[in-house]
C-alpha positions as CSV (number, residue, x, y, z in Angstrom):
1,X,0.0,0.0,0.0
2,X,1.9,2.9,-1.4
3,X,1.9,6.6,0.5
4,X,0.0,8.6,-2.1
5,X,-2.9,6.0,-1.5
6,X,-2.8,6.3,2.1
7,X,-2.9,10.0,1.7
8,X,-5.7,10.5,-1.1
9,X,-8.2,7.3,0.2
10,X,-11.0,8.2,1.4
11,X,-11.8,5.2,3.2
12,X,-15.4,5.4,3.0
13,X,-15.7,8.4,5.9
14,X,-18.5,11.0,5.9
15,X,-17.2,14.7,5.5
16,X,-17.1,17.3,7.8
17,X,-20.1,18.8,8.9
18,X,-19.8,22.6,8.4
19,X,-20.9,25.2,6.1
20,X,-24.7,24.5,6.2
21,X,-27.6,27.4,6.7
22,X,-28.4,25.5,10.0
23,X,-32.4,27.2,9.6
24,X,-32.9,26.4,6.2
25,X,-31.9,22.9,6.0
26,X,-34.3,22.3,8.8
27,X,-37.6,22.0,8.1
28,X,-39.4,21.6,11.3
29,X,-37.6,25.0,13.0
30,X,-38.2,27.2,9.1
31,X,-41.9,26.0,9.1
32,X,-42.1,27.1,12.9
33,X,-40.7,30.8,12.1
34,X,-42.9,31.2,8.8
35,X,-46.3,30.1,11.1
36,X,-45.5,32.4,13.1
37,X,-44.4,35.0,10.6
38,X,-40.6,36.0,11.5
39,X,-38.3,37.3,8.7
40,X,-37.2,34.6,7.4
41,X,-34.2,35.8,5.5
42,X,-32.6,37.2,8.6
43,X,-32.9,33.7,10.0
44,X,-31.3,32.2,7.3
45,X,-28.5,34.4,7.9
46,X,-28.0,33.7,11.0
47,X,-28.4,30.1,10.4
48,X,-25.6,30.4,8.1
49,X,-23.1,32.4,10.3
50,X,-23.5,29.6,13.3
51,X,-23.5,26.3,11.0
52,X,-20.2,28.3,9.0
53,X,-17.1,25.5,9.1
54,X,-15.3,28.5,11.5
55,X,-17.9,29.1,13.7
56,X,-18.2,26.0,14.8
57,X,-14.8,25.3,14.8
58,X,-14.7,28.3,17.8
59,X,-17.0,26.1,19.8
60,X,-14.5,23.4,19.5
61,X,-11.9,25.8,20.5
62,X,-13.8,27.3,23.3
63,X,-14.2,24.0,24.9
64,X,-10.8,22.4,24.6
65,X,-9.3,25.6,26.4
66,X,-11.7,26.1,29.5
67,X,-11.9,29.3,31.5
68,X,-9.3,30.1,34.3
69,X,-9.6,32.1,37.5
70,X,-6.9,34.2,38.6
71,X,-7.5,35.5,42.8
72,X,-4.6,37.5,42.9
73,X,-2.0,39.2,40.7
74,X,1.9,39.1,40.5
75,X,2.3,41.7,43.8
76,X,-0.6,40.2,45.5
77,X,-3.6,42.0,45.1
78,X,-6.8,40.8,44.8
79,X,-8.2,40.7,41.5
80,X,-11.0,37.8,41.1
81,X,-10.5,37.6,37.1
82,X,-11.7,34.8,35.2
83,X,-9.4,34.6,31.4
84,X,-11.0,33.1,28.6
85,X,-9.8,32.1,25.5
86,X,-10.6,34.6,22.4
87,X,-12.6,31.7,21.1
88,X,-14.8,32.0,24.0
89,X,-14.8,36.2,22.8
90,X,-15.6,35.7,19.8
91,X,-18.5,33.1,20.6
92,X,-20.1,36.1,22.9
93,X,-19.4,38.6,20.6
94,X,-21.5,37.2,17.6
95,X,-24.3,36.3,20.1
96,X,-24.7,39.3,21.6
97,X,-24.5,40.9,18.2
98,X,-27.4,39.0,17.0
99,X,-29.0,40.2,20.2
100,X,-30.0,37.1,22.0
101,X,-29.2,38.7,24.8
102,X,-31.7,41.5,24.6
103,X,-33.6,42.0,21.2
104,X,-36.7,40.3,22.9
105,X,-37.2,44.0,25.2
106,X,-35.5,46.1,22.4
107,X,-38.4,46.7,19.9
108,X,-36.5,45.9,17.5
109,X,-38.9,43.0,16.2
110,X,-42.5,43.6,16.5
111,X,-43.3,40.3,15.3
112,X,-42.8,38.2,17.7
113,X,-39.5,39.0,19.5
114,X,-39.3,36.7,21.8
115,X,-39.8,33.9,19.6
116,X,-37.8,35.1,17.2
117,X,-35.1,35.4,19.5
118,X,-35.5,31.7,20.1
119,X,-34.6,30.3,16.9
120,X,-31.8,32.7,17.1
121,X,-30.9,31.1,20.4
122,X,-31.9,27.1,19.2
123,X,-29.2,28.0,15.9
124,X,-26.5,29.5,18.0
125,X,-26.5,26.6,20.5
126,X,-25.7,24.5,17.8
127,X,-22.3,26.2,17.2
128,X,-21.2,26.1,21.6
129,X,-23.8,26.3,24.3
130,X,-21.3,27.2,27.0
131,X,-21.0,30.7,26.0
132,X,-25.2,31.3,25.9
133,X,-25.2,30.9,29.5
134,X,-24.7,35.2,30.2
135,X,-26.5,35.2,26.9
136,X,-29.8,33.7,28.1
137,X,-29.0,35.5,32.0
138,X,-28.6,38.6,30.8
139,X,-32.2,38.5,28.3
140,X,-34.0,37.2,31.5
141,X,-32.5,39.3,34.1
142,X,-34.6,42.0,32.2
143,X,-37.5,40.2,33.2
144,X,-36.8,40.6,36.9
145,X,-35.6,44.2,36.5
146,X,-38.9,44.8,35.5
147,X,-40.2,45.1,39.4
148,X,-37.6,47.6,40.0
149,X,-38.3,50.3,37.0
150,X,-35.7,53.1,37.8
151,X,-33.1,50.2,38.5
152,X,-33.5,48.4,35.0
153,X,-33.9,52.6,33.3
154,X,-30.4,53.2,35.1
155,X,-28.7,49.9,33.0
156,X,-31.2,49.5,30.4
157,X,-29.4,50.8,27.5
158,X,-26.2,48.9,28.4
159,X,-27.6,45.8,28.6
160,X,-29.4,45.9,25.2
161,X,-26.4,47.2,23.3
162,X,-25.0,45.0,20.6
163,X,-21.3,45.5,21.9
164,X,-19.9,43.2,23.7
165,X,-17.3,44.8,26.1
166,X,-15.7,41.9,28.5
167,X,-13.0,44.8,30.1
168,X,-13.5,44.7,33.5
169,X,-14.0,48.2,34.2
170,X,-16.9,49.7,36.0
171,X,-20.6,49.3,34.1
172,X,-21.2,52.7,33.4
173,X,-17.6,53.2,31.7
174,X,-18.2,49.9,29.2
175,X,-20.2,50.0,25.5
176,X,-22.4,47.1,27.1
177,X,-22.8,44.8,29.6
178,X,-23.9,41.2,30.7
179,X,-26.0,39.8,33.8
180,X,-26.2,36.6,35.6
181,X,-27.1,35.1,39.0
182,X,-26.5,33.8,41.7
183,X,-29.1,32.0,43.9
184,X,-28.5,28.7,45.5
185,X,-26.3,27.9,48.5
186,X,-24.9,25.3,49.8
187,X,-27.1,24.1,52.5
188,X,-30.1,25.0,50.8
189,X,-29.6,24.0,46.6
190,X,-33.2,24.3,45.0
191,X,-34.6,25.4,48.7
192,X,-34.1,28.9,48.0
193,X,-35.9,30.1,51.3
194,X,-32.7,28.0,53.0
195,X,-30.5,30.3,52.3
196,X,-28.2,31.9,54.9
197,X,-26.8,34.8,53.2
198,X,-27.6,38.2,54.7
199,X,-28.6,41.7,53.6
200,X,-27.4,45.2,56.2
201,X,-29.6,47.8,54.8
202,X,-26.2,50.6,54.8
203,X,-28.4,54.2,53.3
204,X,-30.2,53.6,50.0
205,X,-28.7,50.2,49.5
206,X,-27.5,47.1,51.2
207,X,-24.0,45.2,52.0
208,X,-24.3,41.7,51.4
209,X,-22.6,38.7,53.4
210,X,-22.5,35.3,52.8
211,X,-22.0,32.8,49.7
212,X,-23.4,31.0,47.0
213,X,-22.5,27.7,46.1
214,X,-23.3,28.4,42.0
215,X,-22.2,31.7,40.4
216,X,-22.7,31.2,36.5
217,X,-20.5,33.4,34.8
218,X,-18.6,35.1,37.2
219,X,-17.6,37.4,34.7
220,X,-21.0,39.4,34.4
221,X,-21.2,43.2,35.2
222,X,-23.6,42.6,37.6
223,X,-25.7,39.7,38.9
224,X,-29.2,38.9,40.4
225,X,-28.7,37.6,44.1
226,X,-31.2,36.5,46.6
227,X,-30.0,37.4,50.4
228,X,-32.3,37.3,53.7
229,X,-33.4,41.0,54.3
230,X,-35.3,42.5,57.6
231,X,-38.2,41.8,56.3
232,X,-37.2,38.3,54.3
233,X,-36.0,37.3,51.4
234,X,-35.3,39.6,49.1
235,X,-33.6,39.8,45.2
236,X,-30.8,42.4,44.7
237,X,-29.0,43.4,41.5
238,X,-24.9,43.4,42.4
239,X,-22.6,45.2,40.1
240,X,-18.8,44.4,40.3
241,X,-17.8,47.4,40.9
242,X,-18.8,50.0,43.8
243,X,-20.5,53.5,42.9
244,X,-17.2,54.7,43.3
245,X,-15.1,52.7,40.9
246,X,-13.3,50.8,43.4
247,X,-13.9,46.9,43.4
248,X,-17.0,45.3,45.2
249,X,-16.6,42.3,47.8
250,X,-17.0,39.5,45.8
251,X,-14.7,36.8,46.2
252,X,-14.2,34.1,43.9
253,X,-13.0,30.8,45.6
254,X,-13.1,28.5,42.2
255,X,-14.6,27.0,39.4
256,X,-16.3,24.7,39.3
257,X,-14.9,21.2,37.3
258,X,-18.0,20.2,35.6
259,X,-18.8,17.5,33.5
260,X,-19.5,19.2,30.5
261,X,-20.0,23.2,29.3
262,X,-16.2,23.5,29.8
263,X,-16.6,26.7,27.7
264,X,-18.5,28.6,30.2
265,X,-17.1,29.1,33.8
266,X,-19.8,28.3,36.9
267,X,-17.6,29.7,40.6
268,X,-18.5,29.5,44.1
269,X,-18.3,32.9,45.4
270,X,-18.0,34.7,48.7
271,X,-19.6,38.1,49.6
272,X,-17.7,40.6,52.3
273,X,-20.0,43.4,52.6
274,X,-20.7,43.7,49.3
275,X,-23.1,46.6,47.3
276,X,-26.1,46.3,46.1
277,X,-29.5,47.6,45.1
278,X,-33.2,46.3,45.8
279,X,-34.6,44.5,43.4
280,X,-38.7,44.4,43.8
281,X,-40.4,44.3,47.4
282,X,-38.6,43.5,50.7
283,X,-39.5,39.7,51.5
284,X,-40.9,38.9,48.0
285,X,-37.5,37.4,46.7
286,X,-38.6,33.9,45.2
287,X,-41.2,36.1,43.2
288,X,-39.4,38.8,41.7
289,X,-36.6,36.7,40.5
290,X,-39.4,33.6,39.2
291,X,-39.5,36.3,36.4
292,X,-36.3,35.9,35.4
293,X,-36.3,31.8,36.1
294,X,-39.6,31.8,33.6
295,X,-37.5,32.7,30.5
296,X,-34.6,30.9,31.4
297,X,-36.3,28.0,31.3
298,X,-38.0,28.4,28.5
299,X,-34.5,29.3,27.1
300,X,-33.1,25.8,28.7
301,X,-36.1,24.1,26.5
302,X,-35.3,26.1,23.2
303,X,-31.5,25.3,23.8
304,X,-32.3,21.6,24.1
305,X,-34.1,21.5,21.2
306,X,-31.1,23.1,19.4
307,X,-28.7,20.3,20.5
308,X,-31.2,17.6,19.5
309,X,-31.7,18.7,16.0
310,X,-27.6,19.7,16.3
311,X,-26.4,15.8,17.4
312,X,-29.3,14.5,14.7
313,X,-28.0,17.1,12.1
314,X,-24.7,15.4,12.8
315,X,-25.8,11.8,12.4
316,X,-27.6,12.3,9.4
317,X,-25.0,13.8,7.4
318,X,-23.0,10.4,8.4
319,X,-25.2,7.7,7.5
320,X,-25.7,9.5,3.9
321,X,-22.4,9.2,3.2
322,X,-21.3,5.7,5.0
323,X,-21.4,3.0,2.8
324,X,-21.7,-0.6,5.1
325,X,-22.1,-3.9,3.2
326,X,-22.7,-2.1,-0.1
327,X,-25.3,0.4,0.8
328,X,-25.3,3.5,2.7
329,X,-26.2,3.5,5.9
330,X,-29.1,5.9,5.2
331,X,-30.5,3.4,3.0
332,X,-30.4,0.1,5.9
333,X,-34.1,-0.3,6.7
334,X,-32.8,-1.0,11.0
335,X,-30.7,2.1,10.9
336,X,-33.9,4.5,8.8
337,X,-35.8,3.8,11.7
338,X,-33.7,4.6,14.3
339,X,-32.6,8.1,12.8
340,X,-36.5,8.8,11.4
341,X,-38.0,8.2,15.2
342,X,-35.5,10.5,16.1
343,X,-36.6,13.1,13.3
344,X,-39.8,12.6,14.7
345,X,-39.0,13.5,17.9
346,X,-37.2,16.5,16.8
347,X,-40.6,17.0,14.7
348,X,-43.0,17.3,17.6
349,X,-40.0,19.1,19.9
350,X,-39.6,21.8,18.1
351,X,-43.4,22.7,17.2
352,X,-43.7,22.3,21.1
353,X,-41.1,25.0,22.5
354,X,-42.2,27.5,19.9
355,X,-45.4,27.2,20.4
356,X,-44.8,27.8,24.1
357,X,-42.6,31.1,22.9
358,X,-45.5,31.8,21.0
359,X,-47.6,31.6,23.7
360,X,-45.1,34.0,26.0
361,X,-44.9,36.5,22.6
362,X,-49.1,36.7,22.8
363,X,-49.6,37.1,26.6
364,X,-51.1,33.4,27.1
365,X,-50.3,33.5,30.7
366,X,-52.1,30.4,31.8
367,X,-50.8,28.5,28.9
368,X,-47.3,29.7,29.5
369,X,-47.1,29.1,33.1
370,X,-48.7,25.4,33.1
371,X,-47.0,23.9,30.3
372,X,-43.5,26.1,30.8
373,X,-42.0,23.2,33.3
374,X,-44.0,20.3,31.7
375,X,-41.7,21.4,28.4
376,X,-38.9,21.9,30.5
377,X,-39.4,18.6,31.9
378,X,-40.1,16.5,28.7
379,X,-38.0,18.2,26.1
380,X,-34.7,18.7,28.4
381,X,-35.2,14.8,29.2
382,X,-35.7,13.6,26.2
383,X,-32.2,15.3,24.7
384,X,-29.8,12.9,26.2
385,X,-31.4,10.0,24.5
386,X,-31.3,11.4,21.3
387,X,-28.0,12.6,21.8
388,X,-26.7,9.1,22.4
389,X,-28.6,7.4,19.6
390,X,-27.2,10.4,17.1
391,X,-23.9,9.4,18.6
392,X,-24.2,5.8,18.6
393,X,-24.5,6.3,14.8
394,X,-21.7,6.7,14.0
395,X,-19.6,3.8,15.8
396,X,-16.9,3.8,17.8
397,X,-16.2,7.8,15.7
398,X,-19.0,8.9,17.9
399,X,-17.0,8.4,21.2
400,X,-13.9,10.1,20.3
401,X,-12.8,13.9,21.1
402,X,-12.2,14.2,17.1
403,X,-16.1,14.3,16.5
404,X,-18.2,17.2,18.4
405,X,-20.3,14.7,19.6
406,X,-18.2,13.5,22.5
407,X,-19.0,17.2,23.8
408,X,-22.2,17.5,22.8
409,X,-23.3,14.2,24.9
410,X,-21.7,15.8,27.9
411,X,-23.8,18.7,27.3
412,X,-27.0,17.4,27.2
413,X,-28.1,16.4,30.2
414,X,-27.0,20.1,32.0
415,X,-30.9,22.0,30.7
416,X,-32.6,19.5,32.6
417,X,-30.8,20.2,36.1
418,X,-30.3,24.1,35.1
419,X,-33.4,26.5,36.7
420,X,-34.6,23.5,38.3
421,X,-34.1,19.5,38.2
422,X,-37.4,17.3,36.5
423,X,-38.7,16.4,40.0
424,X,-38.7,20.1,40.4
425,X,-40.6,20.5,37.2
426,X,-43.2,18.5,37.7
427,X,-44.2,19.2,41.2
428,X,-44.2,23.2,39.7
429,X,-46.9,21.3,37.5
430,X,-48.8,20.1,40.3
431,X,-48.2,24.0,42.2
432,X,-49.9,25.7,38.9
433,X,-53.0,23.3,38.6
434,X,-53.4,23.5,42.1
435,X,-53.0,27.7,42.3
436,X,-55.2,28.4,39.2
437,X,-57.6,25.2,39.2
438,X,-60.2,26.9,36.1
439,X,-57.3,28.5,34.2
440,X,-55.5,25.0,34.0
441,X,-58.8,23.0,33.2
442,X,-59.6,25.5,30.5
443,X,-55.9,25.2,28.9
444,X,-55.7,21.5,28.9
445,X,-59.8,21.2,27.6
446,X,-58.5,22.8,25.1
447,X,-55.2,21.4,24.2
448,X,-57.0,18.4,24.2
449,X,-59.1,19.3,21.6
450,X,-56.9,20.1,19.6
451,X,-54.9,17.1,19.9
452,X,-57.9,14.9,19.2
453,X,-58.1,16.2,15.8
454,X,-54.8,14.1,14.9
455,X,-54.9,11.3,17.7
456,X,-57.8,10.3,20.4
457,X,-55.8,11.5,23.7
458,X,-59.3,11.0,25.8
459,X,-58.0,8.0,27.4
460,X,-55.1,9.6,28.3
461,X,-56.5,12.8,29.6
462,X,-58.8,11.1,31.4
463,X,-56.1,9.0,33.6
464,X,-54.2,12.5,33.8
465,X,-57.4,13.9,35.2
466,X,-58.0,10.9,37.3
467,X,-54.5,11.0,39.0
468,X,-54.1,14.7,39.7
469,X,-57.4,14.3,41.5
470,X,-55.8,11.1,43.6
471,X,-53.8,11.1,46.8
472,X,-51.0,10.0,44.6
473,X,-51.1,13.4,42.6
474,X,-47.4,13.9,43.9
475,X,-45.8,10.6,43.6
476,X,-47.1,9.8,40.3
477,X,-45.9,13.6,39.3
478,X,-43.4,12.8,36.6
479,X,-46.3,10.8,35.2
480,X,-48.4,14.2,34.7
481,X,-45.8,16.1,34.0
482,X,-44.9,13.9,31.0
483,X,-48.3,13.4,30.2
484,X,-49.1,17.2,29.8
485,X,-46.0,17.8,27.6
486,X,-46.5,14.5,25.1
487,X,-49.9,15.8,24.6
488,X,-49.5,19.2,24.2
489,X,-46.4,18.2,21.9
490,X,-49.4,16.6,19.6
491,X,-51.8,19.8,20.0
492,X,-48.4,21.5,18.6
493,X,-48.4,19.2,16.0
494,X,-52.1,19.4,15.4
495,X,-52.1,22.9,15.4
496,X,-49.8,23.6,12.6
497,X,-51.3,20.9,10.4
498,X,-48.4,18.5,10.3
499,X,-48.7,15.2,8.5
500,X,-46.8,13.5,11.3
501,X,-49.2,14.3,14.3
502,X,-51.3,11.3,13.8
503,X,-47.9,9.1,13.5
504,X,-46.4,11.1,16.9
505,X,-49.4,10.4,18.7
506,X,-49.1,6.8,17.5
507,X,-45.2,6.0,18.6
508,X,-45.6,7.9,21.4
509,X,-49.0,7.7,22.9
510,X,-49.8,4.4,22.4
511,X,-48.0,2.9,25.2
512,X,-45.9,0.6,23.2
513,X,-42.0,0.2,23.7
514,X,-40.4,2.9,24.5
515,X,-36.6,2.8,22.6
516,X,-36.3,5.2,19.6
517,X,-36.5,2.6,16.5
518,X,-39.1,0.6,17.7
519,X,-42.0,2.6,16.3
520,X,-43.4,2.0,13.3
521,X,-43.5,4.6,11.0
522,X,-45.5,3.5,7.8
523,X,-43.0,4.9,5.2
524,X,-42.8,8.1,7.0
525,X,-38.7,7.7,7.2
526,X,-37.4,10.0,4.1
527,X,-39.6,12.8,5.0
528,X,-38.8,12.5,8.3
529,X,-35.0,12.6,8.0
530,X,-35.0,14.9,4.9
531,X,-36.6,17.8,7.5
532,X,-34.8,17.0,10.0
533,X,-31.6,17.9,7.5
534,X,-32.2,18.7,3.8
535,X,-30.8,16.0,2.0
């Protein structure tokens, strides 16, 4: 075997995925943004930038050369800096210049902003979701803000502007800014009301003591903090920097060694009497900052959704171009079923989440606020599976660094413990039905009927129904939480007239077996795939 055969053999491996319009070629997310009439040529843009062969080659970069944090300097002075590779920069910079961080408040799309700024979001995940973590902060920080209007006037026009500054200097001397949060503790986690960390009313403001065992992106300009107050607790916007320039009492102590999202840093974080402002009413903490914890998880649902089609996307352009005993992969009947169920899921998934952005865009609020962690719950969930089956298509390739899907499976299960784990999500479920008992029976009447256009969900509903009602409403909650989603995934579905709603209901409602490749879907496996990724 000579050298110049070595070198110029193919040896029957798919190319390099890269250079594809990441909205056009998928049908499913283009249909979505024409039903709901977004510009579609600005998508397509977009889509192109983030699927470019050197965009997502930064994601690569970003992740293989993870975030640092530097305490101190050469002489010894504190400086709590976190260095980032200019991968990492240039990831922010091209986010924040499409505006996912703050088009949805800028009126800059009266058509529905918020959804708009979804796809935006589901494309750009595609590329590297470590860096959409001050992204998707900073767009629902505004959300919280909101209770506090002279506060969020003050920062408002930083915080939307389509610069991305990461100097650390003082807010008001940068061309924009970014947000995050920091809300759980360490004896406390998802028990917010646990938490230890205390607020000294000092004039107009407060100093803040204590900790937080989760600081995403320690780097932010400011950050959303929930600290026990005289009269409870209480949310408070902390800027890194003091009114007078010098630097505020947060104390980094490390970052945290995750499993995945290596891009993005996550600290713990120490407060010595450190500044801050009021955020919405003394004592009503938990709901001024449920505002911002709303859109982020609708944003952790969206993002999910991107790294399904993303991992799919990715499998797809394999099989078509694998050859295994004579035919492609794409054409070996065992291995179209695998990758069209997945399509299908992909199908109903991302009908679903827009629809629920739709929903936020319109003002349904009882819609929104029922099926929000039932979405959460079923779409974040569902990603790791389809991850691993996209990943298992291509062999032993899958499970090396070499491929992006390595990163992308460590990835994928991080939406579903982020703004709240699935137990979490579907007791919030339980809390809504429960809190607005007519609002919740009229939204699921009616998602019902819409779903029973495509597929008879009346046995379904009717156990649903039956076991909310029952003593065992909170043991058997992942069971209605599931329930809610799969069949407003078909009302989705139903809604915008799709010829697979009948087939989702089928596969998925039946109560067959449950591993992707198992359904049967009557010829549907061409179409499928071919939206999933335009052949």
């Amino acid at each position: 075997m000579t050298r110049a055969f070595l070198e110029d053999a193919s040896f029957n491996q798919s190319p390099a995925f890269g250079d594809v319009d990441l909205f056009s070629t998928d049908k499913p997310l283009a249909d979505a943004a024409a039903r709901y009439g977004l510009d579609l040529k600005a998508l397509s843009a977009c889509g192109k930038d983030y699927g470019s062969a050197e965009t997502l080659d930064l994601g690569r970069i970003a992740n293989e050369n993870p975030p640092k944090l530097r305490t101190m300097d050469g002489k010894g002075n504190r400086i709590d800096f976190v260095e980032f590779h200019p991968a990492y920069h240039a990831l922010m910079a091209k986010s924040i210049g499409f505006g996912i961080h703050g088009s949805a408040h800028d009126d800059s799309e009266p058509a529905g902003p918020l959804t708009s700024r979804a796809v935006r979001l589901y494309l750009a995940t595609q590329a590297e979701a470590g860096h959409l973590c001050p992204i998707t902060m900073t767009h629902a920080c505004i959300g919280a803000l909101g209770a506090e209007p002279a506060l969020l006037d003050k920062w408002r026009g930083k915080i939307l502007s389509r610069t991305y500054d990461p100097r650390p200097l003082p807010w008001w001397e940068k061309e924009g800014v970014t947000l995050g949060m920091g809300m759980t503790e360490r004896q406390g986690g998802t028990d917010v009301r646990a938490n230890i960390t205390e607020a000294k009313a000092v004039g107009s403001h407060v100093e803040i003591s204590g900790h937080k065992w989760f600081m995403s992106a320690p780097m932010c300009d400011a950050f959303l903090v929930l600290a026990q107050a005289e009269g409870g607790l209480t949310c408070y916007l902390m800027p890194r920097y003091r009114p007078d320039g010098s630097k505020n009492g947060l104390r980094f102590q490390r970052l945290k060694d995750k499993l995945g999202n290596k891009s993005n840093a996550s600290s713990e974080v120490e407060f010595h009497s450190a500044y801050a402002e009021r955020v919405g009413p003394e004592g009503a903490g938990v709901r001024t900052i449920i505002e911002m914890v709303n859109l982020t998880r609708l944003d952790c649902a969206v993002a999910s959704a991107g790294q399904m089609r993303f991992g799919l996307s990715q499998a797809l352009n394999h099989i078509r171009n694998r050859s295994v005993f004579q035919r492609r992969l794409s054409d070996q009947p065992a291995m179209r079923a695998v990758a069209a169920d997945l399509a299908l899921e992909l199908e109903a998934q991302v009908a679903l989440v827009f629809r629920l952005a739709h929903a936020v865009d319109k003002g349904e609020t009882a819609y929104a606020r029922l099926l929000t962690p039932a979405v959460k719950f079923l779409v974040c969930k569902s990603t790791p599976q389809v991850v691993y089956e996209s990943l298992e298509c291509f062999g032993g390739n899958g499970y090396t660094e070499d491929l992006p899907m390595a990163r992308l499976y460590r990835e994928a299960p991080l939406n579903a413990i982020w703004e709240g784990s699935g137990n979490v999500m579907a007791l919030d479920v339980l809390r809504a039905a429960a809190r607005q008992p007519e609002a919740t029976l009229e939204t699921v009447s009616a998602l019902v009927r819409t779903a029973s256009k495509a597929y008879d969900v009346g046995p379904l509903a009717v156990t649903l129904e039956r076991t909310l009602k029952s003593p065992d409403a909170e043991r058997r909650a992942r069971f209605l939480c599931e329930g809610l989603a799969r069949i407003a995934a078909l009302a989705a579905l139903a809604e915008a007239n799709s010829p697979f709603a009948e087939l989702y209901g089928d596969a998925r409602l039946k109560g067959g077996l449950t591993q992707f490749g198992t359904a049967d879907l009557s010829g549907a496996e061409t179409a499928l795939m071919d939206r999933a990724l335009a052949a």
